[in-house]
LODRENPA-922769 format. One record per residue: x, y, z of N, C-alpha, C in turn; residue in one letter. Coordinates in steps of 0.05 Angstrom, whole numbers. Each point is the difference from the previous one (the first is absolute). Layout:
# LODRENPA-922769
<rec <X; Y; Z>; <X; Y; Z>; <X; Y; Z>; "A">
...
//
This chain:
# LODRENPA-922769
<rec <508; -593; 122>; <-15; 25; -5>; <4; 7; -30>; "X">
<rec <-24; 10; -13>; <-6; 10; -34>; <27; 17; 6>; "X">
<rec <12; 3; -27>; <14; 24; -3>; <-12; 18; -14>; "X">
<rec <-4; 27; 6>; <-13; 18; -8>; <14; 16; -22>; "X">
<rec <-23; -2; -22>; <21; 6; -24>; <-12; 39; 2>; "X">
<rec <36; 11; -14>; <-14; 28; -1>; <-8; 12; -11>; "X">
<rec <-17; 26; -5>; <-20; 12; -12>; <16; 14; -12>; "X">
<rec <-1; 9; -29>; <9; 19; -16>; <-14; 21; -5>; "X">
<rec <-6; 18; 19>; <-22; 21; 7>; <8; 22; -21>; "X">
<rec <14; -2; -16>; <10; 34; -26>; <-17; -18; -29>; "X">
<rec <2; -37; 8>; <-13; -8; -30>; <-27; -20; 12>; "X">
<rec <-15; 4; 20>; <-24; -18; 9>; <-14; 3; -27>; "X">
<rec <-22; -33; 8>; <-16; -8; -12>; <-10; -21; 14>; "X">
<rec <-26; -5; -5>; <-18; -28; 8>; <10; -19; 8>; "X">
<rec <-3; -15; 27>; <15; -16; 2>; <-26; -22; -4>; "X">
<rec <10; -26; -11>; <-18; -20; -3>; <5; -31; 15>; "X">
<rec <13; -11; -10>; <10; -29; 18>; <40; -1; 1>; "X">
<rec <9; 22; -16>; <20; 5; -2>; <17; 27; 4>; "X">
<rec <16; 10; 27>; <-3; 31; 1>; <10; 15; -37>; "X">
<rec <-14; 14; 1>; <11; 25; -25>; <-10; -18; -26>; "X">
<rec <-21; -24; 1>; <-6; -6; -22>; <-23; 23; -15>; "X">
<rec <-11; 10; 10>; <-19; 25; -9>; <-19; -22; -17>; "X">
<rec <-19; -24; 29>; <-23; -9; -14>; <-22; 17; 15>; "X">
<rec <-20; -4; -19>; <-28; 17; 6>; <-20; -13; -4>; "X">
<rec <-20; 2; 13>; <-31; -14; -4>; <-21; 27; -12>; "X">
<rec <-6; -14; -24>; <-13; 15; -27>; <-28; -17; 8>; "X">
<rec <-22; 26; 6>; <-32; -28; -11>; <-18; 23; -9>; "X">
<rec <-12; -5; -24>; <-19; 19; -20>; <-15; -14; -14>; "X">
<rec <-24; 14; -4>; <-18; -12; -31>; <0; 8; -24>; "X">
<rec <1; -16; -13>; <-8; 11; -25>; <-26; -7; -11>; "X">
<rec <-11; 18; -17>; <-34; 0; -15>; <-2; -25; -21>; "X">
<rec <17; -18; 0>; <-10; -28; -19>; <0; -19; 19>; "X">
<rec <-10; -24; -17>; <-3; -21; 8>; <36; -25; -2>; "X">
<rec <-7; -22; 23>; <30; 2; -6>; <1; -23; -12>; "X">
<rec <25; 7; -17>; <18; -12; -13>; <25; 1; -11>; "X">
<rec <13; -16; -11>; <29; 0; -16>; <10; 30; 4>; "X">
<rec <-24; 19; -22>; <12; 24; 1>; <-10; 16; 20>; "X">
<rec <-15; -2; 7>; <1; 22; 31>; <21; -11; 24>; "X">
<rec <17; -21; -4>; <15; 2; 18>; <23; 4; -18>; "X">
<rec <16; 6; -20>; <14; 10; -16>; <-10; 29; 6>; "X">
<rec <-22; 13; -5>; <10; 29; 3>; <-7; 8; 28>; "X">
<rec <-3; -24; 20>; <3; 12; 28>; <32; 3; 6>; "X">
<rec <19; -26; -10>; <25; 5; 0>; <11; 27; -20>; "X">
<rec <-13; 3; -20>; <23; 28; -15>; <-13; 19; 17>; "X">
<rec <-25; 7; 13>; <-2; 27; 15>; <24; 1; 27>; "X">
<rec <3; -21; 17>; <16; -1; 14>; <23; 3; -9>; "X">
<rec <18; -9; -21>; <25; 11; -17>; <12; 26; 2>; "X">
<rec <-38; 8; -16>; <2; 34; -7>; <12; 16; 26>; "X">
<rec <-14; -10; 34>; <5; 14; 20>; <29; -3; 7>; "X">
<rec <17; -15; -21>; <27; 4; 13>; <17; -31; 20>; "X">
<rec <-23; -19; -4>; <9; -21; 17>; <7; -21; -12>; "X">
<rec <15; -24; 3>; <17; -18; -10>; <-13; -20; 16>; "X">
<rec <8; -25; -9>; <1; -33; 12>; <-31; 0; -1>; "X">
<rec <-16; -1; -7>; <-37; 0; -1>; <-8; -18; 4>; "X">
<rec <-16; -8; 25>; <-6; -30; -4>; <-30; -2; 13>; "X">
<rec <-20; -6; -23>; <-24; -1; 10>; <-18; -17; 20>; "X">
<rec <3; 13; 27>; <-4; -27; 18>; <-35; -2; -3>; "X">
<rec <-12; 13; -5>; <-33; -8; -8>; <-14; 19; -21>; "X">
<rec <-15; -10; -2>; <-16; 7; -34>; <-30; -9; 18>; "X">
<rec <-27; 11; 7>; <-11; -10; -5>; <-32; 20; -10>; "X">
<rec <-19; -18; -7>; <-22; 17; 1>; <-15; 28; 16>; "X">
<rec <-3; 15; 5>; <-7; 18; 14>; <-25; 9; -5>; "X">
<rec <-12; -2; -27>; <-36; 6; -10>; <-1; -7; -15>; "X">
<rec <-18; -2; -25>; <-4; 5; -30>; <18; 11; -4>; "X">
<rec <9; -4; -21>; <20; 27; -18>; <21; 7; 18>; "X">
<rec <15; -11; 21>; <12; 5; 23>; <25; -15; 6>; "X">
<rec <27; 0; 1>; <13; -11; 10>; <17; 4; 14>; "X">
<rec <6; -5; 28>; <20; 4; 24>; <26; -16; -5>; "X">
<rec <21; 12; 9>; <28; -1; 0>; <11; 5; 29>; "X">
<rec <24; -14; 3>; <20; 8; 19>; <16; -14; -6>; "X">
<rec <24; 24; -8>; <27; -5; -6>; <23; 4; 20>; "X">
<rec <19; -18; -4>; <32; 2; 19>; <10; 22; -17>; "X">
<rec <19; 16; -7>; <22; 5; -23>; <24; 16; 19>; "X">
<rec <18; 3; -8>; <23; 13; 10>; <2; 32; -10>; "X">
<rec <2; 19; 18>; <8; 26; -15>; <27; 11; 8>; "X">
<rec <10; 13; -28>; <28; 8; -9>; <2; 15; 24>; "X">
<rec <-8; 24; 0>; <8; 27; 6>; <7; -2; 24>; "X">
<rec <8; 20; 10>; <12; 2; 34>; <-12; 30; -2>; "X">
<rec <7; 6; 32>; <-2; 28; 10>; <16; 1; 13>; "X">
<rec <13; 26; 18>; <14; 12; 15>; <-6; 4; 23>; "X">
<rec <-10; -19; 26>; <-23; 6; 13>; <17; 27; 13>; "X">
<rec <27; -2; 10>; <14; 17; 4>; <0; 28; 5>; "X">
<rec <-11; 7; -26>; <-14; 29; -5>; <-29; 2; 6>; "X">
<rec <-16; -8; 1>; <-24; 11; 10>; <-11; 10; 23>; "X">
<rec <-21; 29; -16>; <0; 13; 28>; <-31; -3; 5>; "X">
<rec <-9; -4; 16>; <-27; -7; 9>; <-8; 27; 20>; "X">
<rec <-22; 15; -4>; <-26; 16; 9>; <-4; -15; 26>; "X">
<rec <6; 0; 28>; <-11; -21; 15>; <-7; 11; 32>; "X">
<rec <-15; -9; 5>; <-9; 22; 38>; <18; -18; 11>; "X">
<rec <14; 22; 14>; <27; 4; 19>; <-14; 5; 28>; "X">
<rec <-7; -19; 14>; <-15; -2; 19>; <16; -34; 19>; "X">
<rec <10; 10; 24>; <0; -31; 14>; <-23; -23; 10>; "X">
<rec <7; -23; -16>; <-22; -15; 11>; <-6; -4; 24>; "X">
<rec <-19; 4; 17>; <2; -6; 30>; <-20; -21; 2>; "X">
<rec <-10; -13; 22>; <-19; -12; 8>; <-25; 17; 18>; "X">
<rec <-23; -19; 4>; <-21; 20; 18>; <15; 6; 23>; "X">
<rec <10; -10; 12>; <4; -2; 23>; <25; 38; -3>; "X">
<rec <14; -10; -6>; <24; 28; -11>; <-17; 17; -11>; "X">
<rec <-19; 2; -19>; <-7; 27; -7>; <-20; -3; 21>; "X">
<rec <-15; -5; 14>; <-15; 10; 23>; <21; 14; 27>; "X">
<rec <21; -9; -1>; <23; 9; 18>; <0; 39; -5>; "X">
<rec <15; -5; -32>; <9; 17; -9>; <-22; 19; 1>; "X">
<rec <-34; -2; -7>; <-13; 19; 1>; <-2; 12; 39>; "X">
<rec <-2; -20; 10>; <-2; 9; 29>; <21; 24; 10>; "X">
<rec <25; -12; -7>; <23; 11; 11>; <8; 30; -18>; "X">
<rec <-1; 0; -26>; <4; 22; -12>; <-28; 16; -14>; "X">
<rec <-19; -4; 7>; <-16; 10; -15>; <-22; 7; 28>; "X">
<rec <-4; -13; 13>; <-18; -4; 26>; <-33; 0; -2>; "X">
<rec <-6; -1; -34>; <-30; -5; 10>; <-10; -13; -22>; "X">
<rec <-15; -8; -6>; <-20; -24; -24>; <6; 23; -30>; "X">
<rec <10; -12; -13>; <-3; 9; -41>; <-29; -10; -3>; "X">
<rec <-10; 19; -6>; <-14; -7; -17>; <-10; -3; -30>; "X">
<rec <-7; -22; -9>; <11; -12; -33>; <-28; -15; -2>; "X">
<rec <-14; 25; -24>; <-15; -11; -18>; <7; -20; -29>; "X">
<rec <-21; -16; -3>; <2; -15; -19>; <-27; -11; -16>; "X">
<rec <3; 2; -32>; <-26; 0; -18>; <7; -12; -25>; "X">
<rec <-21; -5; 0>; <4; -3; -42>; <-18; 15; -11>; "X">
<rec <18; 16; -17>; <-1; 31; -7>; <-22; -5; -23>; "X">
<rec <-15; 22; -12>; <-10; -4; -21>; <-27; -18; 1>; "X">
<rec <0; -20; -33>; <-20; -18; 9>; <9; -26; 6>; "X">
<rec <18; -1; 6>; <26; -25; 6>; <-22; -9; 20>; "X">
<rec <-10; -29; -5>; <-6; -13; 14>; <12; -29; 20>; "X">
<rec <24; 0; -7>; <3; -24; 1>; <36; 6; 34>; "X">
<rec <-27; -10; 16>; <17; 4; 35>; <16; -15; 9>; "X">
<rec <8; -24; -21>; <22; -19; 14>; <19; 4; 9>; "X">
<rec <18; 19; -15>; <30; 11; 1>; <-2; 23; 33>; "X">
<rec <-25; 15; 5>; <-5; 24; 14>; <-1; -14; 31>; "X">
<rec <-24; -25; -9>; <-2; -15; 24>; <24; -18; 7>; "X">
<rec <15; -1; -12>; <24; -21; 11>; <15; 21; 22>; "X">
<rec <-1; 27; -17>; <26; 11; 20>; <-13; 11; 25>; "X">
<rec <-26; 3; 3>; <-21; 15; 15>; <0; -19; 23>; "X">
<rec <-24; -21; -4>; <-9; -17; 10>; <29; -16; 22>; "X">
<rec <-18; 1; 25>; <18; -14; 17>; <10; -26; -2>; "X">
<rec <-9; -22; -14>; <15; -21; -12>; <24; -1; -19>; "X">
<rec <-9; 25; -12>; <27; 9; -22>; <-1; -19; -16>; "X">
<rec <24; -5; -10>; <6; -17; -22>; <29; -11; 10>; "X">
<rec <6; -33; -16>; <26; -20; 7>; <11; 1; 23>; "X">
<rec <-21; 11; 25>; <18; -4; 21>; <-1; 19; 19>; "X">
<rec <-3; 28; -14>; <11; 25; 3>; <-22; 15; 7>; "X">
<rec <-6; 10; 22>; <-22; 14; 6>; <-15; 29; -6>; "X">
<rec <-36; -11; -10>; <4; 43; -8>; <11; 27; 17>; "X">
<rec <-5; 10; -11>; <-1; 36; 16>; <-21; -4; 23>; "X">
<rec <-15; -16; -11>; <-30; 9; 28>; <15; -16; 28>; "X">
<rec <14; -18; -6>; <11; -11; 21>; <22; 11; 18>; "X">
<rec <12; 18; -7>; <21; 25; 5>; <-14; 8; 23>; "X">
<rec <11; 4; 26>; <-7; 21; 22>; <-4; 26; -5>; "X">
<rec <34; 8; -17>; <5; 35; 0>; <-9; -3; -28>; "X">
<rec <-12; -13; -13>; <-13; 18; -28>; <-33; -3; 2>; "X">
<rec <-11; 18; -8>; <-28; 5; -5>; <2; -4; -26>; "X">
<rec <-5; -23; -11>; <-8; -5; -17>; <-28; -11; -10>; "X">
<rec <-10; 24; -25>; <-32; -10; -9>; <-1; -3; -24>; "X">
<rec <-12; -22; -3>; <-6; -7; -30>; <-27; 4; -17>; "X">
<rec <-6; 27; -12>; <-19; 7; -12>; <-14; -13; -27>; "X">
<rec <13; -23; 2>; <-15; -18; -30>; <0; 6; -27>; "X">
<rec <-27; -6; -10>; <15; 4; -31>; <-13; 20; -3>; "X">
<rec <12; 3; -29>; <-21; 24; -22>; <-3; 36; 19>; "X">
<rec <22; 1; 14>; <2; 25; 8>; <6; 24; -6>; "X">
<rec <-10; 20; -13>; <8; 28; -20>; <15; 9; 11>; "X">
<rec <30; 5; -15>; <23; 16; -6>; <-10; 31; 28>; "X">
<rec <-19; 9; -6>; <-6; 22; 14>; <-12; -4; 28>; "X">
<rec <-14; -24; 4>; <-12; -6; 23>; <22; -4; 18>; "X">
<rec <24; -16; -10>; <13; -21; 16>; <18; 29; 7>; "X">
<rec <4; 22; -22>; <20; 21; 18>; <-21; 18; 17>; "X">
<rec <-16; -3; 0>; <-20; 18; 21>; <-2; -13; 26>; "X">
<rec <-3; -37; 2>; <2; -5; 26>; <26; -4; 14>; "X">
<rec <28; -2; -21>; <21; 6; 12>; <0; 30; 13>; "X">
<rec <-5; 20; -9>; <-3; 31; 6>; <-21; -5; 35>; "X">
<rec <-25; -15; 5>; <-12; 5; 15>; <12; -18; 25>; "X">
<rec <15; -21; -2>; <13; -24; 9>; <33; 6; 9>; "X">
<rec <14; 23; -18>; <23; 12; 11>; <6; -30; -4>; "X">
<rec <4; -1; -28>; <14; -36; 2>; <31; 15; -9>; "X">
<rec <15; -25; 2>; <31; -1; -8>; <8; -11; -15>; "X">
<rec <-10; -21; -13>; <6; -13; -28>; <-25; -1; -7>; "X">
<rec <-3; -9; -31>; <-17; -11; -13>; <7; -19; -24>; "X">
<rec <-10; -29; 7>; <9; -22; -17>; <-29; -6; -14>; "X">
<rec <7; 5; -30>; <-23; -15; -18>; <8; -31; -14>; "X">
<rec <-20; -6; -10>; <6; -24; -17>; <-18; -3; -25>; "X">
<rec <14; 0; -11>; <-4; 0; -38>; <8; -27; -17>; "X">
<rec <-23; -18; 2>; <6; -22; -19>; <-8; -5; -32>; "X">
<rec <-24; 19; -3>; <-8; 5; -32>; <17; 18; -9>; "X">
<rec <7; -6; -27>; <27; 5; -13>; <-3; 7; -30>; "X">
<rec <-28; -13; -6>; <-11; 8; -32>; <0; 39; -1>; "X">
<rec <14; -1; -36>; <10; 24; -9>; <12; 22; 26>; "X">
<rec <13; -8; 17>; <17; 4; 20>; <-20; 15; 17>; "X">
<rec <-21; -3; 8>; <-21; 16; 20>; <18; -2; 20>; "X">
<rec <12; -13; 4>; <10; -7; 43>; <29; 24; -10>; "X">
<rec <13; 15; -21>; <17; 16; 4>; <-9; 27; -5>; "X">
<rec <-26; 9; -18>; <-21; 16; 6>; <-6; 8; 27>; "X">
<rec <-12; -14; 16>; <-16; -2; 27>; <20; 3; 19>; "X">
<rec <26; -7; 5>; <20; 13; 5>; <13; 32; -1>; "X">
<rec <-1; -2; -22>; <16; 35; -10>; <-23; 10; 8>; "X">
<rec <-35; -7; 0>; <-22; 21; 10>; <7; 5; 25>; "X">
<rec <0; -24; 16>; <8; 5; 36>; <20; 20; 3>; "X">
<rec <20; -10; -11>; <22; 29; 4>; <2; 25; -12>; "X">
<rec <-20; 3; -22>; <-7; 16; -8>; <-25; 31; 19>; "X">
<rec <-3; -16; 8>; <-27; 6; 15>; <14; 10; 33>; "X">
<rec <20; -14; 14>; <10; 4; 18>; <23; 29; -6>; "X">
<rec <9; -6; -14>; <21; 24; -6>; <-16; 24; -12>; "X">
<rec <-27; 7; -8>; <-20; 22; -1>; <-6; 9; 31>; "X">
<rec <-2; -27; 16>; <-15; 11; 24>; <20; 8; 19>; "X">
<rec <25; -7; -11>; <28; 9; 20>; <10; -19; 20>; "X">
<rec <-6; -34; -7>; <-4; -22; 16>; <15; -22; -10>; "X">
<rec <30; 12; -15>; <8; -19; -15>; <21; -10; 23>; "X">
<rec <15; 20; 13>; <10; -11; 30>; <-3; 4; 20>; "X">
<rec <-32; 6; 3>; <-9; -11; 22>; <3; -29; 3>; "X">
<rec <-12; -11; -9>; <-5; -39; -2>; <25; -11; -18>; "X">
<rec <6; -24; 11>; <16; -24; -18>; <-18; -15; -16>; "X">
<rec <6; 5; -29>; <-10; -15; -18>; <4; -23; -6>; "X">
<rec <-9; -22; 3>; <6; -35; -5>; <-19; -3; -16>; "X">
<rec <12; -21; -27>; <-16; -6; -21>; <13; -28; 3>; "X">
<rec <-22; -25; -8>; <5; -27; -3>; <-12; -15; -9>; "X">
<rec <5; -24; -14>; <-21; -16; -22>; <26; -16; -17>; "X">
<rec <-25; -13; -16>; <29; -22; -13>; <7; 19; -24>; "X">
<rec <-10; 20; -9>; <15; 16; -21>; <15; 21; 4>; "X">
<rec <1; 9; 25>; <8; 19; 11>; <33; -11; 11>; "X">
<rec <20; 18; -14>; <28; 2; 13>; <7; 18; 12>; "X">
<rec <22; 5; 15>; <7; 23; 14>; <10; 25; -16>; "X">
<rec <12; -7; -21>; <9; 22; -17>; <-27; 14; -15>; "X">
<rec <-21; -18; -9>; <-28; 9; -11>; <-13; 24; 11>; "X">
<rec <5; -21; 37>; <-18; 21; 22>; <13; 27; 5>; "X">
<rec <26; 8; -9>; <19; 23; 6>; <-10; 20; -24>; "X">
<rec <9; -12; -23>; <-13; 12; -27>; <-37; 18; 6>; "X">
<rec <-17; -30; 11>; <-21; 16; 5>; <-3; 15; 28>; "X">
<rec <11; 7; 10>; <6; 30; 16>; <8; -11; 31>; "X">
<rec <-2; -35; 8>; <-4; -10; 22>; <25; -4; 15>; "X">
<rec <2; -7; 24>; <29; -3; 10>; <13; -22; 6>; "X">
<rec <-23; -22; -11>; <4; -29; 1>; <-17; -16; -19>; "X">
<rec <12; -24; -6>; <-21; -15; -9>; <10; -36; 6>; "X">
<rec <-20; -12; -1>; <9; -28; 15>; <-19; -20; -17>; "X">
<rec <9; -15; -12>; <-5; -23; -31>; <-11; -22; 30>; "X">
<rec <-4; -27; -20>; <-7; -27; 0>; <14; -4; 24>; "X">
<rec <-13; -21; 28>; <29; -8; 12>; <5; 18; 22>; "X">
<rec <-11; 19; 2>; <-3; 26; 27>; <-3; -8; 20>; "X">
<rec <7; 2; 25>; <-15; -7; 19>; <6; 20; 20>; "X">
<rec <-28; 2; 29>; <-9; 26; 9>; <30; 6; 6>; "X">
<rec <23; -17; 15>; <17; 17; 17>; <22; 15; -25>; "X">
<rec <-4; -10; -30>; <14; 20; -12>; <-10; 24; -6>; "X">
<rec <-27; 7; -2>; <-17; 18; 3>; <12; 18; 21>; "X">
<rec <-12; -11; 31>; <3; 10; 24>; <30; 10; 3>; "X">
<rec <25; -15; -7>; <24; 8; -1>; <4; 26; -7>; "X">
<rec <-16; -1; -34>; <9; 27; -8>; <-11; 19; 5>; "X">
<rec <-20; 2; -1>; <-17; 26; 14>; <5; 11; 24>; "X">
<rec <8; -23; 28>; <12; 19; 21>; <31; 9; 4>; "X">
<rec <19; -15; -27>; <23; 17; -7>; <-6; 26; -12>; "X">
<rec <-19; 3; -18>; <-6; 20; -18>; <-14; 22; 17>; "X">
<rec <-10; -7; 20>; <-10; 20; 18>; <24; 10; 21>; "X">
<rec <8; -20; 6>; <36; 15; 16>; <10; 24; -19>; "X">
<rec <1; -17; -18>; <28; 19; -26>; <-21; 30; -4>; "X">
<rec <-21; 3; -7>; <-9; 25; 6>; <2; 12; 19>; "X">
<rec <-11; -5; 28>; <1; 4; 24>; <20; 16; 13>; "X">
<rec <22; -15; -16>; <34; -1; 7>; <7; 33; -19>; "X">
<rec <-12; -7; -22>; <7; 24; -17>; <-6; 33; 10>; "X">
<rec <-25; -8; 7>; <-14; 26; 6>; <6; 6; 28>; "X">
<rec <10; -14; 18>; <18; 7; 17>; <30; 12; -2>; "X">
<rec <15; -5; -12>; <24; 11; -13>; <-12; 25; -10>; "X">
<rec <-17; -2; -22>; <-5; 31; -14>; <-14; 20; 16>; "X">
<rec <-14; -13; 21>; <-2; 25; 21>; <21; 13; 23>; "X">
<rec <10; -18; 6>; <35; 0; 9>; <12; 28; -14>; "X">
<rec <2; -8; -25>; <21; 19; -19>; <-15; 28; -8>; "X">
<rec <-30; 2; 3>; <-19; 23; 9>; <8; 11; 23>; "X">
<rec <1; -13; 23>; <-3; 11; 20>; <40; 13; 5>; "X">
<rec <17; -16; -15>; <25; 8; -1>; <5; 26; -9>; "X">
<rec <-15; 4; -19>; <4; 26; -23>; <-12; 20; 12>; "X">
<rec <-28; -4; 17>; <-15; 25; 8>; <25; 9; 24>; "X">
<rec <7; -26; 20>; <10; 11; 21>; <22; 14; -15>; "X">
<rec <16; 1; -26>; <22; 18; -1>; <1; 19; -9>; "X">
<rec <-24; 6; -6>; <-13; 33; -14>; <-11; 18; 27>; "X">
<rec <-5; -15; 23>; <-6; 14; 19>; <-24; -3; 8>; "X">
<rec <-16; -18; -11>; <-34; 7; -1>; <-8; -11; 21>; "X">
<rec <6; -8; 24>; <-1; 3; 19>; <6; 17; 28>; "X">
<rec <10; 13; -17>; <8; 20; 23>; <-29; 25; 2>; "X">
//
């Protein structure tokens, strides 16, 4: 058996064919044509970034006036993975089968969870993976869920429409998807949605889910949401969190009526 060498997790770095060698795969263009010296100052820009051992595994044409690179090189630095604190949804992963459990047994009737691409966001791949009963890698959509009513309203759906048919629908989440990213429209079109909800008094009514490949969870918090889910999603992490996130309210506003009903009964107001 390999012996497993160990990780120095206070000084990590890149591991490449050797642990803690800190190699990296570098590939960029540059605007000339190639030669001698465009691969000389493809190596000093890589320098400049701080990396050692340089070794140009290709050079080649890429257009006119064009040349492609990909470099090996080694980098110095370390980090502390140690200390880092990550923004991250605190939600258990379950499977369909468990969160269809869990909605039956503690919740007792279908969530219902809209889903759009907000704005003029046209583009439904990310919306339809988690929607659509085939799902994505394996993992089945929402439409396939017993206890969720899940509908997928498509693209290019207005900020104001999509909270009017949640309002007429008595939905319980609402998951958009935002993949245009030029001069940050998809964090715009965001802060509108929650902007717009928190005028109409609808900011906790519904669970806000935001997702797309530019979208992080700390982004989606910043812009007013209670989740957000990147590249790599799939429906049951979706589904996971939204019917935890619907407990954990549920749960709350039970307690805080509890401690209502504690305080009235000790003033008398029942009597």
């Amino acid at each position: 058996m390999a012996k497993v060498t160990e990780v120095n997790l206070k000084k990590l770095r890149p591991y490449g064919d050797i642990m803690d060698d800190g190699t990296v795969q570098i590939a960029f263009t540059l605007p000339v044509e190639i030669s001698p010296e465009a691969r000389e100052a493809a190596v000093q820009l890589v320098q400049k970034m701080g990396f050692e051992q340089i070794k140009v595994a290709t050079m080649e044409k890429a257009a006119d006036g064009f040349s492609f690179f990909v470099i090996y090189a080694q980098l110095k630095f370390t980090i502390d993975f140690t200390q880092i604190k990550v923004l991250k949804i605190e939600a258990p992963k379950r499977s369909r089968s468990e969160i269809e459990e869990v909605v039956r047994t503690k919740i007792g009737r279908k969530l219902i969870i809209l889903g759009a691409c907000t704005g003029y966001d046209a583009h439904t791949v990310g919306i339809d993976a988690i929607f659509n009963m085939k799902g994505f890698s394996g993992d089945y959509g929402l439409e396939r869920y017993q206890w969720l009513d899940a509908r997928n309203l498509g693209a290019q759906v207005q900020n104001e429409d999509l909270l009017n048919i949640a309002i007429q629908e008595k939905a319980d989440a609402i998951l958009i998807s935002k993949v245009v990213s030029q001069h940050n429209i998809h964090i715009r079109d965001m802060k509108d949605l929650i902007q717009r909800a928190e005028k109409l008094g609808l900011k906790n009514k519904f669970i806000f889910v935001a997702g797309g490949p530019r979208v992080t969870h700390p982004m989606a918090l910043e812009c007013g949401f209670d989740a957000g889910f990147s590249v790599g999603t799939k429906p049951s992490d979706v589904a996971s969190y939204v019917v935890e996130e619907y407990i954990r309210r549920s749960e709350n506003q039970r307690v805080k009526k509890e401690k209502v009903h504690k305080k009235s009964k000790k003033r008398g107001d029942f009597k």
